[in-house]
C-alpha positions in Angstrom: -46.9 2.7 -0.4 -47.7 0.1 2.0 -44.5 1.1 4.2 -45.0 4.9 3.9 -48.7 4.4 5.3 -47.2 2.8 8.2 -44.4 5.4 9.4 -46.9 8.0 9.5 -50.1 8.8 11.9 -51.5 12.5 11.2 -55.1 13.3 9.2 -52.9 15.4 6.8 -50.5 13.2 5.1 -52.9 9.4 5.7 -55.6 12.0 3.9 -53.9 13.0 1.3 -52.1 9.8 0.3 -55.4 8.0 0.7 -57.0 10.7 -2.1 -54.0 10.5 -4.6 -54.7 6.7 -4.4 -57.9 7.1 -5.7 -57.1 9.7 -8.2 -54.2 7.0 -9.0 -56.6 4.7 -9.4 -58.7 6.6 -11.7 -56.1 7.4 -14.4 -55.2 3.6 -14.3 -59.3 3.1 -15.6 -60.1 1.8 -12.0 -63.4 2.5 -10.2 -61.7 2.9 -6.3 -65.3 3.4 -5.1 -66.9 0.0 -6.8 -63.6 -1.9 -5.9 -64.3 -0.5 -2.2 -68.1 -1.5 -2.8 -66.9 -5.3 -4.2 -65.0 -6.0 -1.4 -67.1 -4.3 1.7 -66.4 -5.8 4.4 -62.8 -4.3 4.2 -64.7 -0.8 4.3 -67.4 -1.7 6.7 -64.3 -2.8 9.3 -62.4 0.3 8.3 -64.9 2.7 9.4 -66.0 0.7 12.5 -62.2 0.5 13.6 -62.6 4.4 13.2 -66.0 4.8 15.3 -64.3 2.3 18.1 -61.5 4.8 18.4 -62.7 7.5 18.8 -64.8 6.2 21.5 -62.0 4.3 23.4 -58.8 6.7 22.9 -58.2 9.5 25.3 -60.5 12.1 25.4 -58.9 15.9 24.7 -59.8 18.5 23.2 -63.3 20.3 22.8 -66.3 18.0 23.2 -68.3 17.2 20.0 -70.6 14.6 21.3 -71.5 13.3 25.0 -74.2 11.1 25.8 -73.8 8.6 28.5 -70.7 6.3 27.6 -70.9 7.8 24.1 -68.4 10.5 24.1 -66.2 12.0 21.1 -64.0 15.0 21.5 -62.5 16.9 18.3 -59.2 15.0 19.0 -60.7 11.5 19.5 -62.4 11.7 16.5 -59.3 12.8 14.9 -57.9 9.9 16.0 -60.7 8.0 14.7 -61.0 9.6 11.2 -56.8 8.9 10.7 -57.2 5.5 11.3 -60.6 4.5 9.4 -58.9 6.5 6.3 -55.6 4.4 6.7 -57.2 1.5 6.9 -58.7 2.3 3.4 -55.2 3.7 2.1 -53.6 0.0 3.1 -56.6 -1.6 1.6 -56.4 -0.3 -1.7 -53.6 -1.4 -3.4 -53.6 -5.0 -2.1 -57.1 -4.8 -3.4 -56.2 -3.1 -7.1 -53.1 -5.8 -7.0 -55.6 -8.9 -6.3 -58.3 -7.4 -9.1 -55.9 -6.5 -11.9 -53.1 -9.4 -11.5 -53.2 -13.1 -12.2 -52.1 -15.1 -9.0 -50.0 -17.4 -11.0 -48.0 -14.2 -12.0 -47.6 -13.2 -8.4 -46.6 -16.2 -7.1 -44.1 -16.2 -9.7 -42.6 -13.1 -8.7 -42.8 -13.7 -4.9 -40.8 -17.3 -5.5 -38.6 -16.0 -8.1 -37.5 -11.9 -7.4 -38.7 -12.3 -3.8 -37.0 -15.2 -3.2 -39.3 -16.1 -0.8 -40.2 -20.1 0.1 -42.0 -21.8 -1.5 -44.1 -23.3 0.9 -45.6 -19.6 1.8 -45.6 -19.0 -1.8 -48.2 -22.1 -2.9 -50.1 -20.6 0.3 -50.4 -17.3 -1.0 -51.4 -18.5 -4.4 -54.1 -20.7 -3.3 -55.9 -17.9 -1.3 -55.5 -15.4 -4.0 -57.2 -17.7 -6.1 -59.9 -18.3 -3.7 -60.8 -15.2 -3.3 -62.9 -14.6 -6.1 -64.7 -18.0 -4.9 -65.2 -17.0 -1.3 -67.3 -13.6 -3.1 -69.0 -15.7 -5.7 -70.2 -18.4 -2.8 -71.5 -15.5 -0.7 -73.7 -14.6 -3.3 -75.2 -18.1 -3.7 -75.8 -18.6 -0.1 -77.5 -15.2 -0.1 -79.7 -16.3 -3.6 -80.5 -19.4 -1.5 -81.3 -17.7 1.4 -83.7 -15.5 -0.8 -85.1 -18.2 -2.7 -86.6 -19.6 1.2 -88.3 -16.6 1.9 -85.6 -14.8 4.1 -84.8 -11.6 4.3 -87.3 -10.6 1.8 -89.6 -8.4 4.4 -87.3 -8.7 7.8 -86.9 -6.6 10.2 -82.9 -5.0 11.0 -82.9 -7.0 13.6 -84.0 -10.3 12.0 -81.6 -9.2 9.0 -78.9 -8.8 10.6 -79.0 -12.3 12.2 -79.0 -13.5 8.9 -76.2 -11.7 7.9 -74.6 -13.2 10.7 -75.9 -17.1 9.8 -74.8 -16.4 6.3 -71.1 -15.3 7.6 -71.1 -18.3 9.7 -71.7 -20.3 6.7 -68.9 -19.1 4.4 -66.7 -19.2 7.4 -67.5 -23.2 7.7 -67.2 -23.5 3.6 -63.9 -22.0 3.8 -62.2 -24.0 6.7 -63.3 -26.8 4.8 -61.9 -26.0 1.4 -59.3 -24.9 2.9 -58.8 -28.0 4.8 -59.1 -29.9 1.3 -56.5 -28.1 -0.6 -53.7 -28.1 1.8 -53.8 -32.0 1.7 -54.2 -31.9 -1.6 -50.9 -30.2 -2.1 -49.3 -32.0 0.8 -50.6 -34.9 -1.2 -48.7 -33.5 -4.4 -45.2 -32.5 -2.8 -45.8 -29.2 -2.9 -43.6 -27.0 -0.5 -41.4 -30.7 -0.2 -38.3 -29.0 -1.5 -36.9 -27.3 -3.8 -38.7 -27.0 -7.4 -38.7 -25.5 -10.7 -41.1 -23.3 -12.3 -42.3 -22.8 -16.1 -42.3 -18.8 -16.1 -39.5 -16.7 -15.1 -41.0 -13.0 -14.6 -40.3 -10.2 -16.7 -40.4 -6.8 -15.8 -40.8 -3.6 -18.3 -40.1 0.5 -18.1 -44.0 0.4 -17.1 -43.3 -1.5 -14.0 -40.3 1.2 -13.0 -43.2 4.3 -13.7 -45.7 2.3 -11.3 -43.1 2.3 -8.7 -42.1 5.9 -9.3 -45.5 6.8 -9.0 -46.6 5.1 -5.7 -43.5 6.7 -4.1 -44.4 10.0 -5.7 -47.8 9.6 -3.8 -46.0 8.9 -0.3 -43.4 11.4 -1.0 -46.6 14.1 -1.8 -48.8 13.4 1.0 -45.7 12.9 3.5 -44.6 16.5 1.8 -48.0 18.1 2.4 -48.1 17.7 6.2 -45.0 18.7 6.6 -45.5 21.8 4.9 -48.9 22.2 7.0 -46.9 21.5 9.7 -49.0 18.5 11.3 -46.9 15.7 10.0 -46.4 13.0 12.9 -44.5 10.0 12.7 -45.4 7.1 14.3 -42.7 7.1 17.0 -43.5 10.2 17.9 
């Protein structure tokens, strides 16, 4: 899905892949709208890439808004509106995939069926794992921050500074646990050469309809603008 997002640039078929994704994700008992809400700072950069762009690329077309250096035109914001919503279509599976999967098992298949090293692999593991750490330690600096008086009655401006102070923070935390863990597994020989590993992957007929299905959703939205007759790919 990842792949088809990429080869693509029009409204129509980004659009309409990003909407059959959450539809997707609805069938599977997913809320796309909490898991975008979880992990907002994935939408908040997604629509701010958008804004940016339509701001910054060429201006054609009629003129929507035009205010000093603030100018959008109907094919700037176009522009802008195609890339917020892929953004969001990327975002989502990786972000179903991190929610719904243990890391051990993915690891497992990125050493094993990927065949990928295993050096990468122990990385990859160790982030997913600390993602759900990184969200639970940004809700304890902000219950500390709370519990000190700030925030409570700021103003935008005075929140947003500590917004940024409390980013700042988690930044520093996680350099630092990251720094810990890579020389703990240095330490431990991992990624040292080759090794063994106690699950072997198994794959089911459920796993071949999950694939089906996220090519289905390319193949529909792809279809879609090309049958409205606005499908662009990305070397064009």
């Amino acid at each position: 899905m990842t792949i088809g997002l990429l080869l693509v640039k029009d409204w129509v078929s980004v659009g309409s892949i990003f909407l059959l994704e959450l539809v997707a994700l609805r069938l599977l008992g997913l809320n796309p709208l909490k898991l975008l809400g979880t992990f907002w700072p994935i939408l908040f950069a997604a629509l701010l890439s958008g804004w940016s762009t339509s701001l910054l690329v060429e201006k054609t077309g009629e003129t929507l808004i035009h205010w000093g250096v603030l100018w959008i035109t109907t094919d700037s914001l176009t522009v802008g509106v195609t890339l917020a919503l892929r953004g969001l279509a990327l975002a989502l599976p990786g972000l179903m995939l991190i929610t719904t999967t243990d890391p051990t098992d993915i690891a497992d298949s990125l050493a094993q069926t990927a065949k990928l090293p295993a050096r990468f692999v122990l990385a990859a593991l160790a982030s997913l794992r600390l993602v759900g750490l990184m969200m639970s330690e940004w809700n304890v600096l902000g219950q500390a921050r709370r519990a000190r008086g700030l925030g409570s009655q700021d103003s935008l401006w005075q929140r947003l500074k500590t917004l940024v102070g409390q980013t700042f923070a988690l930044l520093v935390q996680a350099i630092r646990r990251g720094t810990r863990l890579a020389t703990t597994m240095e330490a431990r020989g991992f990624g040292s050469g080759k090794r063994t590993w106690a699950r072997v992957p198994t794959y089911s007929r459920a796993d071949l309809w999950f694939f089906v299905g996220a090519l289905a959703i390319c193949a529909a939205g792809i279809g879609l603008s090309a049958t409205a007759g606005t499908l662009l790919w990305m070397w064009q």
